[in-house]
N, C-alpha and C positions, 0 to 999 in steps of 0.2 A: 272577329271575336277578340274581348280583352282577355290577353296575356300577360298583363303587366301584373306584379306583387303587389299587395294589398298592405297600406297603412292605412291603420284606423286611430284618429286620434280623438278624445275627448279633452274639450276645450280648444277646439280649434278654429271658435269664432272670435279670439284674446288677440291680443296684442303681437304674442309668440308662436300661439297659433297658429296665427294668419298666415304670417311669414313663415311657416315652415308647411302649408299648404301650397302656398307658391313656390316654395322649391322643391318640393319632392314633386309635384302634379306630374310633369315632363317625365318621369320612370317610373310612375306607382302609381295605381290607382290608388285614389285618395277617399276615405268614408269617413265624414266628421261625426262625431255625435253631437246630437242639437235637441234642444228643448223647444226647438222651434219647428214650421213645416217640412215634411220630406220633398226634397228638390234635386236636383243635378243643374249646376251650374256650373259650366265652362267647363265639364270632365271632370268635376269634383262634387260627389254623390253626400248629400245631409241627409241623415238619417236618425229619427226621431226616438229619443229615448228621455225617460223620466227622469236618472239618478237614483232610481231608486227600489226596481224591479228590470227583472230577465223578462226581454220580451226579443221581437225578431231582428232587433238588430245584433243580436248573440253570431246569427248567418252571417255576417259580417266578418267579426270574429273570425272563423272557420277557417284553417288552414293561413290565417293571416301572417305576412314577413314581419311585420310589427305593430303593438297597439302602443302609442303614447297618450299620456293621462296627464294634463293638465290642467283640467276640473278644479274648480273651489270657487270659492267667494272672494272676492279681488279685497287686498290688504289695504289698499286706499281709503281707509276707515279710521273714523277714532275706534281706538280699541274698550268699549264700554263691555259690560259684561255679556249682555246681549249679543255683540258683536263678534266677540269672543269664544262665546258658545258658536256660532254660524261659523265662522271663520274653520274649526277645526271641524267641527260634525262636518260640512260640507267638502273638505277632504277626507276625512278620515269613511264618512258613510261612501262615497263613490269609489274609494279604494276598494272596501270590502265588497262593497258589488261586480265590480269589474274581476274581481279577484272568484267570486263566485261563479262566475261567467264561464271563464279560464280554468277553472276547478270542471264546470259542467261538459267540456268538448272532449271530446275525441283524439281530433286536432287543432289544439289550440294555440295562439302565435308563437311565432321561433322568439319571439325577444319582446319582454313590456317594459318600457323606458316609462318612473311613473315621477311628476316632480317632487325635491323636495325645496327646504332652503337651505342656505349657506350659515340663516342668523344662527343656526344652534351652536356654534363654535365659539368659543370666549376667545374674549377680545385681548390678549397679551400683546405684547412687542413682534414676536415672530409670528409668522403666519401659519394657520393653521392648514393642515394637508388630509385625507381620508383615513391615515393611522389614528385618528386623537378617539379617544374612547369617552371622555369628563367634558362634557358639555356645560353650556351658556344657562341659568335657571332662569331667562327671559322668558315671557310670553312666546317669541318668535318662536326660542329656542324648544318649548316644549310643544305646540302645535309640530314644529318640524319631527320630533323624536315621534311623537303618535300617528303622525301619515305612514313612516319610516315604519313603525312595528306595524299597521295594518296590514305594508307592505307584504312584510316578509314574515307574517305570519302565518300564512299555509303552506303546504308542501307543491309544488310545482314544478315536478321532474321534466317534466318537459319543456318549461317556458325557463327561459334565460332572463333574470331583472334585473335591474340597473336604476338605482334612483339619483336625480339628477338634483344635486345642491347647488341652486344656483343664485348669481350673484346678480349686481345689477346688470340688465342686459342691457345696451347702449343700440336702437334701431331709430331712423326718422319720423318714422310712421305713428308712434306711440312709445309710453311706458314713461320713463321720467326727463330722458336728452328732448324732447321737443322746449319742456317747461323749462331747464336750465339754458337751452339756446333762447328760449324767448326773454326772463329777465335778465339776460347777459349782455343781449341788442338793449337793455331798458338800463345797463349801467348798475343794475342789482345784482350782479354775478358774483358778490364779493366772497370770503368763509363763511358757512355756517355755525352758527355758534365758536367754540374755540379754534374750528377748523381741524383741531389734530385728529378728528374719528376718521379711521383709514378706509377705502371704498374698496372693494374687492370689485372689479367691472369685467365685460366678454360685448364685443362686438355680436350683432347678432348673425353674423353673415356665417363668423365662427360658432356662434353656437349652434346652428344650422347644420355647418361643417362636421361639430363634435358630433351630436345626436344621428349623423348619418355614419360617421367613423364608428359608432358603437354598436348600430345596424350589422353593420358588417365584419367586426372584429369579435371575440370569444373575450368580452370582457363581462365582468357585473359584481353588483355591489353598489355602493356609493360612488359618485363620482363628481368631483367638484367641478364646476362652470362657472370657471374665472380663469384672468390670464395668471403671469407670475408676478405682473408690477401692478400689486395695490398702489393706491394714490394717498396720501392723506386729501380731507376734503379740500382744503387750502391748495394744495399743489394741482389734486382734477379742476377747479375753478381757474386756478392763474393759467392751466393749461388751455383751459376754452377758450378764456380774454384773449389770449395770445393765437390763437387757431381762428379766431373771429375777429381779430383785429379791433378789439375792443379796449383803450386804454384804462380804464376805470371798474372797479369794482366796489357797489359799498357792500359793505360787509352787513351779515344779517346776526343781531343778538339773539343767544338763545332764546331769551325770557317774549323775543321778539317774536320766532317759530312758536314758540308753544302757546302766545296769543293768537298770532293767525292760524293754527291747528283748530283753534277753536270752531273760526268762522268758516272755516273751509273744509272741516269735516273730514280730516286729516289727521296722522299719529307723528308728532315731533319727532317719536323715537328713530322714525325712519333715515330721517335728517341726521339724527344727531349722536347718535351710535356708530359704534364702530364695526363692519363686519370685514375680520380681514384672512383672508384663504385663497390657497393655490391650487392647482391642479395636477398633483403629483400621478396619478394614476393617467392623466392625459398626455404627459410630455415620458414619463416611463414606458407607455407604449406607442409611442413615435408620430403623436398627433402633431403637426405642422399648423402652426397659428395664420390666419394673414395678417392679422392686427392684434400683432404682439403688446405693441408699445402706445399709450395712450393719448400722443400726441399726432401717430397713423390714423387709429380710430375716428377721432375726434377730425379729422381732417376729413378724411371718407365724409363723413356723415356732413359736415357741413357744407363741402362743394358738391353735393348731390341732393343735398334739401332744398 
């Protein structure tokens, strides 16, 4: 008989997902939710759910140690209005259903860790921390504030939340370091644009590390997922050249990004903005980094890709 704690995560067939499916498997039962067939594969149970109705995998739920919600529509889009509208209805409607969910049990999880982003933070000199109240009036920035009130708009005496602002996540597997190690081998690793937009970055091995530290600690609220050394873009690039032994970088012009955004079906802004934020609430309750410093990181990742 399985004894093990039960996480349930939605969007756990992503990028971040994934890898946090392989790390918890080994002490939690794991239950993804999927828009796709119900299976068990390798001790790790998919369970078929719409996004958009209470059905039986609510059982799942039940008594759960944690549900993580990273659901939505992947931002790798031009931001057209269309997209836009999806982008947020697609977090914002799955928040309110899982939130519904969780309202409907009995016993429902001791903790919902649900994502948000990091962009809603304006972009000043100093970096921003989980105290700042006056937010970024980006696009980014207001998607993230409406996931965030979905969030924490019902009463949930019971369930402890935590939403997770998170920065870029740096893993081999996917996300954006496959694309920057591949034109970097091609001699294209140079600054984007002016290069001074600052990167707010987290290994993913830590952010694994974090989201299971918050499992287990009495924290919630926001909480940033990012180390403490933002990069400007210039400095994460000349940091890769040098980590990959790469002498050369050209440099990419804005006007350059926001042509090839076009063809590729892509938002410049991602590039070329700045999001820059720390993790005060993570190093004030005595989270231990393994890859504090960007040029660990980046080392990890490449002698193991």
């Amino acid at each position: 008989m399985d004894n093990k704690p039960v996480i349930v995560i939605a969007g756990g067939s992503g990028f971040l997902g994934s890898y946090l499916v392989n790390y918890f498997k080994e002490n939690y039962k794991i239950v993804v939710l999927t828009r796709g067939k119900e299976e068990q594969i390798e001790g790790v149970y998919f369970q078929n759910w719409d996004g958009k109705s209470l059905g039986k995998w609510l059982d799942s739920l039940s008594g759960a140690e944690a549900l993580i919600n990273l659901s939505g529509k992947s931002i790798n889009c031009r931001f057209t209005d269309e997209n836009k509208q999806a982008l947020i209805s697609s977090r914002v409607n799955n928040t309110r259903l899982l939130s519904d969910a969780v309202t409907s049990l009995a016993n429902p999880p001791k903790v919902w860790l649900n994502a948000s982003a990091g962009a809603m933070y304006n972009s000043g000199k100093e970096p921003n921390t989980e105290d700042e109240t006056i937010f970024s009036n980006s696009f980014l920035s207001k998607m993230a504030i409406a996931w965030e009130e979905a969030f924490y708009k019902e009463n949930l005496p019971q369930t402890r939340r935590v939403s997770l602002r998170i920065s870029l996540i740096l893993g081999r597997d996917g996300g954006v370091f496959p694309v920057l190690k591949k034109i970097t081998s091609l001699f294209l690793g140079g600054a984007a644009g002016s290069g001074k937009q600052i990167m707010s970055w987290m290994h993913i091995n830590d952010t694994a590390r974090a989201i299971e530290f918050l499992i287990k600690n009495n924290i919630e609220g926001p909480v940033n997922f990012s180390t403490s050394n933002p990069k400007s873009n210039k400095q994460f690039m000349k940091t890769l050249r040098k980590v990959m032994r790469v002498s050369l970088g050209i440099p990419a012009p804005a006007f350059g990004i926001k042509l090839g955004s076009i063809v590729l079906g892509n938002e410049p802004s991602l590039l070329l903005d700045s999001v820059n934020f720390i993790p005060k609430k993570l190093n004030d309750k005595g989270f231990k980094f393994n890859y504090e410093h960007l040029d660990e990181a980046l080392s990890d990742l490449v002698k193991n890709g």
